[in-house]
N, C-alpha and C positions, 0 to 999 in steps of 0.2 A: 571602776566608777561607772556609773550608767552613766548611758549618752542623751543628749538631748532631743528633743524634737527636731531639732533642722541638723541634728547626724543621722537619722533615721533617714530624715527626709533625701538627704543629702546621697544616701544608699540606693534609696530606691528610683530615686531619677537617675541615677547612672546606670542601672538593675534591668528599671524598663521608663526608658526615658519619655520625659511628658511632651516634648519637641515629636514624639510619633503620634501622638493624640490627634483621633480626627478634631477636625474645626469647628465642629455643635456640641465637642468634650467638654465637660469639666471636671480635670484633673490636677492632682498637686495637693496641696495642702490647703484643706477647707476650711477646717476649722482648730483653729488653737493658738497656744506662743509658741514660735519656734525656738526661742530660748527657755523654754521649761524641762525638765527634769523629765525622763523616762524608762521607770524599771516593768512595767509591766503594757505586754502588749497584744491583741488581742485582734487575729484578722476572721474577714468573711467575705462572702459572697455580695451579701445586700443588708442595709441597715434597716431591721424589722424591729415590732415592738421586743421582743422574743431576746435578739443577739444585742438592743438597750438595753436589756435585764439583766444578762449575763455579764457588759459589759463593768454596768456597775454595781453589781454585787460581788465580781472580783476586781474591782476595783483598778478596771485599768486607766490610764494616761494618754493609750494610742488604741485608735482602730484602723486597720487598714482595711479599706473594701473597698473589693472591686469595680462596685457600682453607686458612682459617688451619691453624697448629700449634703447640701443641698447639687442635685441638678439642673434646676431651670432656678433665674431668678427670683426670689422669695418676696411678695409685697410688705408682708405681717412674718412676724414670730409670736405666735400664740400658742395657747395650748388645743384651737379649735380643728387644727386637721392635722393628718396624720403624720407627714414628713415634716410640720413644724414644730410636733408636738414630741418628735422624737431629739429632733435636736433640742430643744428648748430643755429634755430631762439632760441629753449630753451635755451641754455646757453649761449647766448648772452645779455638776458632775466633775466639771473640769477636765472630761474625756477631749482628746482633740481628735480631728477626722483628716486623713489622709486617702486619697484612692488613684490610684495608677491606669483603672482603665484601658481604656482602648491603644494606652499605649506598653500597656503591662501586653493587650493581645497579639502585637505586631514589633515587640523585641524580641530579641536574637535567642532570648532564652524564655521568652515568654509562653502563653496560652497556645498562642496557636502551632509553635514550633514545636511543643513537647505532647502536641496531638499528634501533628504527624510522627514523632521520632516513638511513640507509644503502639502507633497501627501499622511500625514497619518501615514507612514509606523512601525510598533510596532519591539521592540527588534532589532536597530538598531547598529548594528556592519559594520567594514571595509572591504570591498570586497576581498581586499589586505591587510593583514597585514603586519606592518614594522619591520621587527628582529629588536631587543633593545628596541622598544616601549612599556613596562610595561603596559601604559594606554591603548593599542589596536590603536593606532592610524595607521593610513594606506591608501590607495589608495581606492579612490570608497566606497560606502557602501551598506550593504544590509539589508532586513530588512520583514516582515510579512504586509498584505495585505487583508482580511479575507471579502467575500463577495460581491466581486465587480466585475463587467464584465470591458473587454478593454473600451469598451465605456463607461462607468464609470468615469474610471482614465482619460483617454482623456478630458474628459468634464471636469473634475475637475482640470487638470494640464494647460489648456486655461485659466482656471476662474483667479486660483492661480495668474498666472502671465501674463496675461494679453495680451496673445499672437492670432496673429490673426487667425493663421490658424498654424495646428501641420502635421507633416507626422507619419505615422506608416505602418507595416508589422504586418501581422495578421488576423486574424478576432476578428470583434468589439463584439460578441458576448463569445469571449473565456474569460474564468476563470484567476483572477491575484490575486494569493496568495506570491508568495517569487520574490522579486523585487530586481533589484540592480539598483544602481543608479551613474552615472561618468558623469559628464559635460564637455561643448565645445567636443571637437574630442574624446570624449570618443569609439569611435567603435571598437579599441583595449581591449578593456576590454571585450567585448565578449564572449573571450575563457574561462573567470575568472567567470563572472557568468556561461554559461554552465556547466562547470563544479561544478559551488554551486547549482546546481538543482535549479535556476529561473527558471521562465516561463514567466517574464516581463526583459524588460531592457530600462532604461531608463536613455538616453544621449543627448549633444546637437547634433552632426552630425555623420556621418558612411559612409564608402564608401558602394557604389552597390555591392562588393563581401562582405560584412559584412552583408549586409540584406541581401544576397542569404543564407550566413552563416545561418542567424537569422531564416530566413524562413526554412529551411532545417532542422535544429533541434527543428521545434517547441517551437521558443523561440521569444513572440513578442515584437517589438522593436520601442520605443516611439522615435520619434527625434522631438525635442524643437526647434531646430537651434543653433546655435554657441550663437548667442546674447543673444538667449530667455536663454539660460538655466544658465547663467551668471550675466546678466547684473543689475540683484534685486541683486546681491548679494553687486555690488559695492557701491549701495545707503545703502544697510547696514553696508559698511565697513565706509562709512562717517560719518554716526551716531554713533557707534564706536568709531571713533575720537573725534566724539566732544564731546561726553558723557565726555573722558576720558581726554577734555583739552578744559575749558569752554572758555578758551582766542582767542580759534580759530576761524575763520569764514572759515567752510567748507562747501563743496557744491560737487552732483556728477554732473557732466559735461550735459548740459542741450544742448550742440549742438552734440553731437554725436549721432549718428543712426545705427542698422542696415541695412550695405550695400545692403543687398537683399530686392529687392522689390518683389512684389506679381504682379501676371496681373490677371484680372477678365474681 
């Protein structure tokens, strides 16, 4: 028998719990009944016009994304801009919105734990620890490194995930022993590794005064991209699902793309 909405729900905040959510999140269940019916489910990265399309032309019930919708309080629901005009086609649609978030990046088995457990990393702990968390659970992680130059890791974090081309600060030739790791906009975390004596950081984006940061202290800095350092982790959160509820037919969203292109 498929499971409902709030069994789904119900998965995924034990999975990756919304109690790890930073405090400007919004995470959990956006939109929908949590007592409705759901056989088809349907995750991504970000809700674009693209992965609505997709959404309901295979006609699903759930989308799980990473990157919730609504995020900031909404005044109107119209069709006149763009994040209103996408929900407004989903709930018409009768799709409901689910997204885990930053606290999908900072569980045990989450985003950022199966970056570092992907590039190697040995004796992996939270960059950030969370007060009350017994288990060490927390923001970013960090973790040992033992014999490997930047161009090492570089080569190996392309391979991993399949990305075409990586930016870094540094030299390809420096030493990377004590790594941390935060995904998507991670370049606020910067100050959190320096301070744990890295000498790698590894995120999906970071402003120009963050690599001035990075460079300036001697601290080299991998950037993935927002999508790269992400977007395996939603194909994993669907197999997850369906592992955990054989009745489903889930899938992660095969029309979404990273917006940035590359020129050559």
């Amino acid at each position: 028998m498929p499971p409902t909405i709030q069994n789904i729900c119900d998965f995924l905040d034990a999975f990756a719990p919304t109690r790890l959510a930073e405090e400007w999140d919004n995470v959990g269940l956006l939109v929908g009944d949590p007592s409705g019916v759901a056989s088809k489910v349907m995750t991504c990265l970000t809700i674009t016009p693209e992965s609505v399309a997709e959404a309901i032309d295979q006609a699903a019930d759930l989308i799980v994304t990473h990157h919730p919708l609504p995020f900031r309080p909404l005044q109107r629901l119209t069709t006149e801009q763009p994040s209103s005009r996408m929900l407004w086609e989903l709930i018409r649609a009768g799709v409901s919105i689910y997204s885990p978030h930053t606290g999908f990046d900072s569980a045990a088995s989450g985003i950022n734990q199966s970056l570092a457990e992907r590039i190697g990393l040995t004796q992996i702990k939270p960059l950030l620890a969370r007060a009350g968390e017994p288990d060490g659970l927390g923001a970013g992680r960090i973790g040992n490194l033992a014999g490997e130059k930047l161009s090492d890791l570089l080569k190996k974090i392309r391979q991993q995930f399949q990305l075409e081309s990586i930016r870094f600060v540094g030299h390809s030739d420096a030493n990377v022993s004590n790594v941390a790791i935060a995904c998507g906009s991670g370049g606020s975390f910067l100050p959190a590794a320096i301070a744990a004596g890295c000498d790698t950081f590894v995120t999906g984006e970071a402003t120009f005064h963050s690599c001035l940061e990075a460079k300036a202290s001697h601290v080299s800095l991998v950037l993935m991209g927002h999508y790269g350092s992400e977007r395996f982790a939603i194909e994993m959160l669907g197999e997850k699902i369906a592992d955990q509820f054989p009745d489903l037919n889930v899938w992660a969203s095969a029309r979404e793309s990273d917006p940035i292109s590359l020129a050559h």
